[in-house]
ZAKE-967472 format. One record per residue: y, x, z of N, C-alpha, C, O in turn; residue in three letters. Coordinates in Angstrom, 3 decimals, m for minus. Layout:
<bazas>
BAZA       nY       nX       nZ      caY      caX      caZ       cY       cX       cZ       oY       oX       oZ res
BAZA        Y        X        Z        Y        X        Z        Y        X        Z        Y        X        Z ala
...
</bazas>
This chain:
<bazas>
BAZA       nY       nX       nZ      caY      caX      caZ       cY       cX       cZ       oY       oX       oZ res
BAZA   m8.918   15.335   m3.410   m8.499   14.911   m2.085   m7.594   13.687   m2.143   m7.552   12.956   m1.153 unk
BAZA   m6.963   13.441   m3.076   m6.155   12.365   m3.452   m6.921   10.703   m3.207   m6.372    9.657   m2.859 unk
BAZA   m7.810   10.869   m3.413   m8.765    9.498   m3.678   m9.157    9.398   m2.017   m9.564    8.316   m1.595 unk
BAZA   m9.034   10.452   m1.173   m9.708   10.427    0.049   m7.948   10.004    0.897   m7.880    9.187    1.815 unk
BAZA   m7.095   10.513    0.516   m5.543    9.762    0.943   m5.592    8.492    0.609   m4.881    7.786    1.325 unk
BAZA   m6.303    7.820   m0.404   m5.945    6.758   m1.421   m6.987    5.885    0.348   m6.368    5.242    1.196 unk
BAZA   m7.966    6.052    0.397   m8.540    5.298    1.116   m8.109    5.295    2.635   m8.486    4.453    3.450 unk
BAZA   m7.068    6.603    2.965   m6.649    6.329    4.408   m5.595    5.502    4.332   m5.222    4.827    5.292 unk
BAZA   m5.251    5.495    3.628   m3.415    4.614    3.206   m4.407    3.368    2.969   m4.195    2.774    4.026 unk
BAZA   m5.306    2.614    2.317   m5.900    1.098    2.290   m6.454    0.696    3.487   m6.535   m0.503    3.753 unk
BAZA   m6.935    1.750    4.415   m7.499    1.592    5.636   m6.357    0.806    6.479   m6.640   m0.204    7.124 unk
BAZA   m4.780    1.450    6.416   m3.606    1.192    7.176   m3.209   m0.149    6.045   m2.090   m0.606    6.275 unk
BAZA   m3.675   m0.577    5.315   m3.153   m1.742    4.437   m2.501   m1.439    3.382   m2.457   m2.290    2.493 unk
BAZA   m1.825   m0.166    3.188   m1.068    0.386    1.973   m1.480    0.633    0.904   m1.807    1.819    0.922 unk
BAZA   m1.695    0.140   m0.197   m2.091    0.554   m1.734   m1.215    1.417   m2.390   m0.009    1.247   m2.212 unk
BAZA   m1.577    2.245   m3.062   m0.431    2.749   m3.959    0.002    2.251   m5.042    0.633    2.951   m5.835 unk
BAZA   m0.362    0.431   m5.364    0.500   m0.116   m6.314    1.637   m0.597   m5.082    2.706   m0.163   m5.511 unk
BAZA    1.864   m1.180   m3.966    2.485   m0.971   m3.448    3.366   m0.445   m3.259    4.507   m0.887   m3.388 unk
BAZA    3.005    0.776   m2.856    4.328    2.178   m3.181    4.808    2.460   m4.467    5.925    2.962   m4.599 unk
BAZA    3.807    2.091   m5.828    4.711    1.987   m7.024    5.334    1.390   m7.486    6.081    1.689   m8.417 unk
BAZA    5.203    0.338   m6.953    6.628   m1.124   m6.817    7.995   m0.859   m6.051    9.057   m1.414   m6.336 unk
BAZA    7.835   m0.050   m5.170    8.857    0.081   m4.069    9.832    1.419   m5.605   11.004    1.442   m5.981 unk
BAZA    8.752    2.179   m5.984    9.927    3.134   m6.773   10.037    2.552   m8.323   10.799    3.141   m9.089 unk
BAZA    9.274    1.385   m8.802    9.944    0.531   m9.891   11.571    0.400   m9.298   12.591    1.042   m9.547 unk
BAZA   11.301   m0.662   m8.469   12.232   m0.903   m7.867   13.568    0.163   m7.365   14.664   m0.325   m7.090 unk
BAZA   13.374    1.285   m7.309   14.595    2.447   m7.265   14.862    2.655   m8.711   16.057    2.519   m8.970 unk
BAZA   14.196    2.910   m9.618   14.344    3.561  m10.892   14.260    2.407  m12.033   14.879    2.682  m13.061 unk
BAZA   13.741    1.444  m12.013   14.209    0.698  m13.408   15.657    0.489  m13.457   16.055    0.515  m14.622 unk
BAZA   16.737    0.259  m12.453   18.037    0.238  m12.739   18.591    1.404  m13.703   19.634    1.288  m14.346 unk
BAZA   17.800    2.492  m13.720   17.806    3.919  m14.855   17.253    4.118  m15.650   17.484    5.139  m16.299 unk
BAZA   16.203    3.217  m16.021   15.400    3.506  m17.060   14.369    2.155  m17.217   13.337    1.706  m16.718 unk
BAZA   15.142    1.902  m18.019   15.178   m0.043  m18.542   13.416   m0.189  m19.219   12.809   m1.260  m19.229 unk
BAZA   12.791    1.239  m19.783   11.312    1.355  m20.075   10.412    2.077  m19.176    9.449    2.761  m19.523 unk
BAZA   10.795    1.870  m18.066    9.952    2.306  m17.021    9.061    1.517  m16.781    9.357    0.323  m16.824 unk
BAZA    7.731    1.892  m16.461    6.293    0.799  m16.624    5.993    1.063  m14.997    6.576    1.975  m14.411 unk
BAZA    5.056    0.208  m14.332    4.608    0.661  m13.420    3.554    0.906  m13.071    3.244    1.008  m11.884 unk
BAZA    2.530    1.099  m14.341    1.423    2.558  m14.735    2.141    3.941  m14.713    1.467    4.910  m14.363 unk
BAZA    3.710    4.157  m15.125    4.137    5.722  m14.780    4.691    5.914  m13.498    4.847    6.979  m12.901 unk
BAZA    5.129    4.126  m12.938    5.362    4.551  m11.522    3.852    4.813  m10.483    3.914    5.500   m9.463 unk
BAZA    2.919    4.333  m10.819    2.003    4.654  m10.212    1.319    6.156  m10.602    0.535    6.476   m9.708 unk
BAZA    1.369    6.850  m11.343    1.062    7.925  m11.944    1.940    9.182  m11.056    1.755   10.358  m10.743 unk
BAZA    2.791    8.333  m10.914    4.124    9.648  m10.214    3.651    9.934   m8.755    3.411   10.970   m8.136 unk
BAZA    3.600    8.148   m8.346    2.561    8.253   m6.877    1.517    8.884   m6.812    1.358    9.561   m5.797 unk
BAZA    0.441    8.889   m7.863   m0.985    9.713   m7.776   m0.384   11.157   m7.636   m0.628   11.851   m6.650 unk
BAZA    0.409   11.573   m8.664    1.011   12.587   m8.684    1.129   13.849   m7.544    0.723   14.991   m7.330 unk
BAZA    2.176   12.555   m6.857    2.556   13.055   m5.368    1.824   13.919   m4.371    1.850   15.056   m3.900 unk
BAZA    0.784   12.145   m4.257   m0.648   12.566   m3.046   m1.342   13.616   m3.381   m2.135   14.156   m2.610 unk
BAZA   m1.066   14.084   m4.794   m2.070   15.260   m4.973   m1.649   16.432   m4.471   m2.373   17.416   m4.624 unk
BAZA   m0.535   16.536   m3.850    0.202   17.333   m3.437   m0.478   17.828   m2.096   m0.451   16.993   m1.192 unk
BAZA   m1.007   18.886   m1.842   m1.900   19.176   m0.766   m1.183   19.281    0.948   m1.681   19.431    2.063 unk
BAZA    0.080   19.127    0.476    1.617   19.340    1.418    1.830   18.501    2.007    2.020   18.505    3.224 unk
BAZA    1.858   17.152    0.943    1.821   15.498    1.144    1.063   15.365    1.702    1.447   15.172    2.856 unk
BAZA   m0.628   15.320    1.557   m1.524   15.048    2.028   m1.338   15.773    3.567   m1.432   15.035    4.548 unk
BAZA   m1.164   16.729    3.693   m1.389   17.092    5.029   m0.339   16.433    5.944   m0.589   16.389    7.148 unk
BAZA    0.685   15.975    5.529    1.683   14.864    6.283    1.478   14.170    6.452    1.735   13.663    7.544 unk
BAZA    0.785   13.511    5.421    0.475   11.963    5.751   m1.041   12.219    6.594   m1.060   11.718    7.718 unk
BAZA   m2.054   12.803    6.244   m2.729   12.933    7.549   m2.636   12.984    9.042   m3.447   12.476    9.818 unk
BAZA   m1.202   13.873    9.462   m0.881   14.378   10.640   m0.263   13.124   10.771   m0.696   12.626   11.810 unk
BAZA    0.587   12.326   10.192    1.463   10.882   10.582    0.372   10.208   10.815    0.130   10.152   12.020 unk
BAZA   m0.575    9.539    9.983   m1.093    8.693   10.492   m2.425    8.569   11.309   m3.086    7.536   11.410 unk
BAZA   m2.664    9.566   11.774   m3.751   10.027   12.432   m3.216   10.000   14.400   m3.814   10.136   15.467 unk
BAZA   m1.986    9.779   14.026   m0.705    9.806   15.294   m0.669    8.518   15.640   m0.715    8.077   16.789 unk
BAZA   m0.555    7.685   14.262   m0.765    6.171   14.769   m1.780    5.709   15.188   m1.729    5.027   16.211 unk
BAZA   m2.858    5.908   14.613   m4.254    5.757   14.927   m4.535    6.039   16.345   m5.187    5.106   16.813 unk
BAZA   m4.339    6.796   17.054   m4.879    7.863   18.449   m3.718    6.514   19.051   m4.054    5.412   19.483 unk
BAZA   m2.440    7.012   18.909   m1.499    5.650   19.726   m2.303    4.162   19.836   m2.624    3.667   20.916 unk
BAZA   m2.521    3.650   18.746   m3.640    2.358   18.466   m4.673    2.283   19.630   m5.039    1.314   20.294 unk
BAZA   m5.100    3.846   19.687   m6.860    3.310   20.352   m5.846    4.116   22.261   m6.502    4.412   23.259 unk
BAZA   m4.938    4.194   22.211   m4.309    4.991   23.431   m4.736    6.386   23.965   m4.871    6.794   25.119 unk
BAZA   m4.877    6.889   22.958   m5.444    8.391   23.208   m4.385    9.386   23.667   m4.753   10.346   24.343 unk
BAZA   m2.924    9.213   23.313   m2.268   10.256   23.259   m1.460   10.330   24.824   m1.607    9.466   25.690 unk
BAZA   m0.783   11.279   24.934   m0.414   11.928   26.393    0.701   10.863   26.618    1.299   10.364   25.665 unk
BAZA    0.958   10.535   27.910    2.027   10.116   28.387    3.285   11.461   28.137    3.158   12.682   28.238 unk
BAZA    4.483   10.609   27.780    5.189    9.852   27.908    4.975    9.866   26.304    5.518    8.856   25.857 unk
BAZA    4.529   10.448   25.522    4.391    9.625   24.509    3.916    8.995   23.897    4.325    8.844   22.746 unk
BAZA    2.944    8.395   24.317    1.762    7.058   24.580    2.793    5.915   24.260    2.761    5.041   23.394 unk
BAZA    3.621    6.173   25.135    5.066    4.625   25.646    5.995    4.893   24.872    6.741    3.923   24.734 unk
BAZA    6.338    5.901   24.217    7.125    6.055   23.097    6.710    6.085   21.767    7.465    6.075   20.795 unk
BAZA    5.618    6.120   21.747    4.669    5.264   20.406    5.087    3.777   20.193    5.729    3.180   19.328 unk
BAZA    4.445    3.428   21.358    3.778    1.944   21.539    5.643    0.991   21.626    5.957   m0.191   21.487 unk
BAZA    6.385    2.146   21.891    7.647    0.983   21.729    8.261    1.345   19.972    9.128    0.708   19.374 unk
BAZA    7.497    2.537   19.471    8.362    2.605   18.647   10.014    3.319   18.931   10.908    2.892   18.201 unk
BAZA   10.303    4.174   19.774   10.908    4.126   20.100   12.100    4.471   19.459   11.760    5.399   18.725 unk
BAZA   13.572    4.231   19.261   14.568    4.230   18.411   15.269    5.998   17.881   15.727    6.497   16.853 unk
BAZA   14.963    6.467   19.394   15.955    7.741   19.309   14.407    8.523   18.999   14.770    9.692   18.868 unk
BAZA   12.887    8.516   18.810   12.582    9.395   18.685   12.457   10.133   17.531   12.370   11.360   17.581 unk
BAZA   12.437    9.492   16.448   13.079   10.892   14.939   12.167   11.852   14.594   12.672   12.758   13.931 unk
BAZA   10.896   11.976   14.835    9.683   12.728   14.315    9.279   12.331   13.251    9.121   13.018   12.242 unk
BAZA    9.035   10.982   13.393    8.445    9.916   11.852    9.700   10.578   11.217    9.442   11.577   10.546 unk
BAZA   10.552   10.345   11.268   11.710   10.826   10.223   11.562   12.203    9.402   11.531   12.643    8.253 unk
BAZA   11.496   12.567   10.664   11.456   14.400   10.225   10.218   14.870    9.774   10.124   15.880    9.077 unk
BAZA    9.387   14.283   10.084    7.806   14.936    9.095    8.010   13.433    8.149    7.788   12.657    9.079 unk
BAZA    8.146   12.966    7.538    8.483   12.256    6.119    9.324   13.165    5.073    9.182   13.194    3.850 unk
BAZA   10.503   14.113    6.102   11.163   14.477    5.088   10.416   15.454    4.646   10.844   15.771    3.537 unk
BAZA    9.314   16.239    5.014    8.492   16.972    4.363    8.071   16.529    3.032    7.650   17.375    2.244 unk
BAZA    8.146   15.178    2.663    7.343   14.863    1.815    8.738   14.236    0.705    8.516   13.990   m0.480 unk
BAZA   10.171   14.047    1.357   10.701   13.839    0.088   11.219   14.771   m0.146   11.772   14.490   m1.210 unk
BAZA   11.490   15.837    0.101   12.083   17.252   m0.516   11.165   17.737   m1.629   11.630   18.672   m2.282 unk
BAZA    9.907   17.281   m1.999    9.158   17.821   m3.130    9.711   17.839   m4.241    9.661   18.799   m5.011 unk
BAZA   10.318   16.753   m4.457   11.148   16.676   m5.720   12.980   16.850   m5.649   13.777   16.222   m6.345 unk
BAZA   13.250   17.707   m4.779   14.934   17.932   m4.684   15.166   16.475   m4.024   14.573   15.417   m3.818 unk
BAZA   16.488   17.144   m3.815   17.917   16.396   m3.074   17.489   14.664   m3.065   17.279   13.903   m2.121 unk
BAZA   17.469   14.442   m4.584   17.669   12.995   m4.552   16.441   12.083   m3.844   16.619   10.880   m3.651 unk
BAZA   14.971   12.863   m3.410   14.433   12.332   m2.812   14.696   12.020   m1.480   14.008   11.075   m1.094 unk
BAZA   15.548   12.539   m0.531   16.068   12.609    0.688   17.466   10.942    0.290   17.301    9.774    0.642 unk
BAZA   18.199   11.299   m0.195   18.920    9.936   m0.135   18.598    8.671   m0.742   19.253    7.638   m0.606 unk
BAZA   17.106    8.879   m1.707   16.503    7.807   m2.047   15.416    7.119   m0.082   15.342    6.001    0.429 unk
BAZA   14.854    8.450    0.339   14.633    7.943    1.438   15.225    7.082    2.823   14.808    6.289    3.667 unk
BAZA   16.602    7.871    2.414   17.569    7.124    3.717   17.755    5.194    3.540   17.820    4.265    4.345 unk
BAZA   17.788    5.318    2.012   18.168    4.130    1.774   16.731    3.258    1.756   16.692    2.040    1.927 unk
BAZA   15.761    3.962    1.559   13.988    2.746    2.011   13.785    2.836    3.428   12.930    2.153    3.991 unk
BAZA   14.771    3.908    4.232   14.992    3.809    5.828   15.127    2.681    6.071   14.436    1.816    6.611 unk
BAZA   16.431    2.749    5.471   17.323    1.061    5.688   16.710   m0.117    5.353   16.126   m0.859    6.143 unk
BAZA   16.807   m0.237    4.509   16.916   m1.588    3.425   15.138   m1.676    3.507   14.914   m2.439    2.568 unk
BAZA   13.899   m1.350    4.052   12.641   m0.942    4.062   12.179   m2.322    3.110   11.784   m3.427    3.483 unk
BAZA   12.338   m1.931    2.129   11.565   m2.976    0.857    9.839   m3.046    1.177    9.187   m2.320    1.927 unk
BAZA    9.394   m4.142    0.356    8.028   m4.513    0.542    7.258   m3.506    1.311    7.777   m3.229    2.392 unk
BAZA    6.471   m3.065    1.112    5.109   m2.570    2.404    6.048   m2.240    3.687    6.192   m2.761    4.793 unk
BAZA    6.514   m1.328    3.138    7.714   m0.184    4.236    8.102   m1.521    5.413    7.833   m1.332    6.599 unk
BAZA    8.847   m3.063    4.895    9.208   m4.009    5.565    7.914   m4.115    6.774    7.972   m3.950    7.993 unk
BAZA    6.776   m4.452    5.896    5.456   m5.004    6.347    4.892   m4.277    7.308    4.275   m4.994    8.096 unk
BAZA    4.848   m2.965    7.600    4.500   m1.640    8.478    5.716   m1.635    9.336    5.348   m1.605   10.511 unk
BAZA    6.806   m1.649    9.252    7.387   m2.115   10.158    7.458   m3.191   11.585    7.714   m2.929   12.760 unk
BAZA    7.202   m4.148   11.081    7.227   m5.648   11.247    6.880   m5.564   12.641    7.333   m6.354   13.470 unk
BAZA    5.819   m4.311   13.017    5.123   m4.577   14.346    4.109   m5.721   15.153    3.732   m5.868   16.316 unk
BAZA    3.916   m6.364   13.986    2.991   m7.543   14.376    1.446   m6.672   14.333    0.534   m7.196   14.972 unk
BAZA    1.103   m5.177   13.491   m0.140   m5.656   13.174   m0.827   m4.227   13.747   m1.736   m4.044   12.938 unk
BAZA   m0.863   m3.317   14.545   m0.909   m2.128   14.722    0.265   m1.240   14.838    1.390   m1.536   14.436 unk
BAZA   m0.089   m0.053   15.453    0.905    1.019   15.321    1.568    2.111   13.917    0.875    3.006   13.433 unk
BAZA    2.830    1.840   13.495    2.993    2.808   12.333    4.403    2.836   12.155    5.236    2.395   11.362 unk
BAZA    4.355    3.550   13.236    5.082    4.829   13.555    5.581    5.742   12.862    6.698    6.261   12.878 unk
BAZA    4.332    5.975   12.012    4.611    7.174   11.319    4.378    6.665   10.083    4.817    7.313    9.132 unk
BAZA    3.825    5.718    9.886    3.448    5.274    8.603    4.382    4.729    7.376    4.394    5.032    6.183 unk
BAZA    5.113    3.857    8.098    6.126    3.143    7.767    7.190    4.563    7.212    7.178    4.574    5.981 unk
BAZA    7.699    5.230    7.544    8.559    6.434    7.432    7.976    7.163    6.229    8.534    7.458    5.172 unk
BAZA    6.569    7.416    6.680    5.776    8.007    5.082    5.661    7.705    3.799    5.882    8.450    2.845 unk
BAZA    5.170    6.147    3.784    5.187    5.558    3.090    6.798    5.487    2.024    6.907    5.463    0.798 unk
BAZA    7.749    5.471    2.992    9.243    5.735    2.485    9.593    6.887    1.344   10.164    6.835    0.255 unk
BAZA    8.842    8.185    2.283    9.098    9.542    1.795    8.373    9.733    0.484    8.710   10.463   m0.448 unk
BAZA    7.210    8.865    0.588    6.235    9.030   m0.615    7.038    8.457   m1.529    7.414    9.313   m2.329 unk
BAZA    7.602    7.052   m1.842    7.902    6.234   m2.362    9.157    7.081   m3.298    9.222    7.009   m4.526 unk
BAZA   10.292    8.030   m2.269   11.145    8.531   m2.636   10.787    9.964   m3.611   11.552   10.429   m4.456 unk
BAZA    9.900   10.320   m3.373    9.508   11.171   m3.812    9.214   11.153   m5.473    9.631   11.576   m6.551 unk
BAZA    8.284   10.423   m4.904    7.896    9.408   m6.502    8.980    8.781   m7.337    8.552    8.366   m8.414 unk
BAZA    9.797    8.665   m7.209   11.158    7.889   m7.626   11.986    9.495   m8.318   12.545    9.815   m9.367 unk
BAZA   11.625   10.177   m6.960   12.760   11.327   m8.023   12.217   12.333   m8.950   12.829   12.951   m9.821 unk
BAZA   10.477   12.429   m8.499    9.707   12.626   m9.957   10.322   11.934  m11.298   10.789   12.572  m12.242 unk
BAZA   10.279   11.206  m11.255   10.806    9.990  m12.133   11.819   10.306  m12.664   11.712   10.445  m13.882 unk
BAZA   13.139   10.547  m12.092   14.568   10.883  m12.064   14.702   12.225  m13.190   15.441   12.477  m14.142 unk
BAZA   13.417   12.999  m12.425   14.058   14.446  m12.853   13.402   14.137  m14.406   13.776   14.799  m15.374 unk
BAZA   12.679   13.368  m14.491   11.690   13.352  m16.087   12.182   12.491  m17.151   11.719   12.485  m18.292 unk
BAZA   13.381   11.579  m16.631   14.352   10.737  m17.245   14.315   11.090  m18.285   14.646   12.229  m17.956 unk
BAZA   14.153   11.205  m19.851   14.928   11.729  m21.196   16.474   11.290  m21.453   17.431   11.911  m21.915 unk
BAZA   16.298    9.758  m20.889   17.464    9.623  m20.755   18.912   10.207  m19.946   20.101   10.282  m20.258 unk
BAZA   18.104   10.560  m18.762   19.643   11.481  m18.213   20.438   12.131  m18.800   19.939   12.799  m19.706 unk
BAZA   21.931   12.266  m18.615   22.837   12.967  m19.078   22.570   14.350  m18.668   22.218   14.640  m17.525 unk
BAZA   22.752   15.260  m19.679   22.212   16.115  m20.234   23.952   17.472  m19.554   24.841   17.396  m20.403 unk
BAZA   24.168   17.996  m18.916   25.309   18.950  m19.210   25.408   20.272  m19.602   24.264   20.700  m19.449 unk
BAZA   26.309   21.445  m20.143   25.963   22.709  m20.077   25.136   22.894  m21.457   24.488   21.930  m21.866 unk
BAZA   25.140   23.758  m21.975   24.699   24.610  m22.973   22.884   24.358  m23.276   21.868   24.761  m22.709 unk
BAZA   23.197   23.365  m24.626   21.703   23.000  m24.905   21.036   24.099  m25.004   19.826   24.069  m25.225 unk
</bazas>
């Protein structure tokens, strides 16, 4: 099912070398031999996640219907503005960075913010609706990053070998 995510995420413009750049970019500051064949591996990883997949289906299948104007008023107009206070994209993303513990949630807040490459680009609002996409793409990214984290050899180690 992974390869069938792989093609809804290229459909919306997103590659998953893409998203494995975004968690180079979190994790080489920790691990100076990090490649981004294992950051992309962490991403395949992820999507295989049948949990993931069903999030990112339900997100962007939301943008899509908004796109062609399918969905109910008043949230048709709260799609289409994007709107600031609505916090769903948020909250079904975090489905997807809790897979890997804690640190995927504050790796997400901060690709909230700071929305590095694609995440920027899905944003931008020039090119379609993604809504939900942009937020996913985040959660995935974070996710993948704290795969990463927890598999460190290098991490400091505490407590009774």
């Amino acid at each position: 099912m992974s390869s069938d995510m792989e093609k809804w995420l290229l459909r919306r413009g997103v590659s998953t070398l893409s998203i494995a750049e975004i968690v180079m970019s979190l994790q080489r500051p920790y691990n100076s031999q990090l490649t981004i064949e294992e950051c992309m591996e962490s991403v395949n990883t992820v999507l295989s996640k049948r949990e993931v997949q069903y999030v990112l289906y339900t997100g962007i299948a939301l943008d899509e219907l908004a796109e062609r104007k399918l969905l109910p008023e008043p949230l048709q107009a709260i799609m289409e503005a994007d709107e600031s206070l609505y916090g769903v994209d948020e909250t079904l993303a975090l489905g997807i960075t809790s897979v890997y513990g804690m640190i995927g949630l504050t790796s997400f807040g901060y690709l909230d913010k700071v929305k590095p490459g694609i995440i920027h680009k899905l944003n931008e609002k020039s090119s379609g609706i993604h809504v939900f996409l942009d937020d996913l793409v985040a959660g995935l990214a974070a996710a993948a990053s704290a795969r990463i984290a927890h598999q460190n050899s290098n991490a400091n180690r505490y407590g009774p070998s």
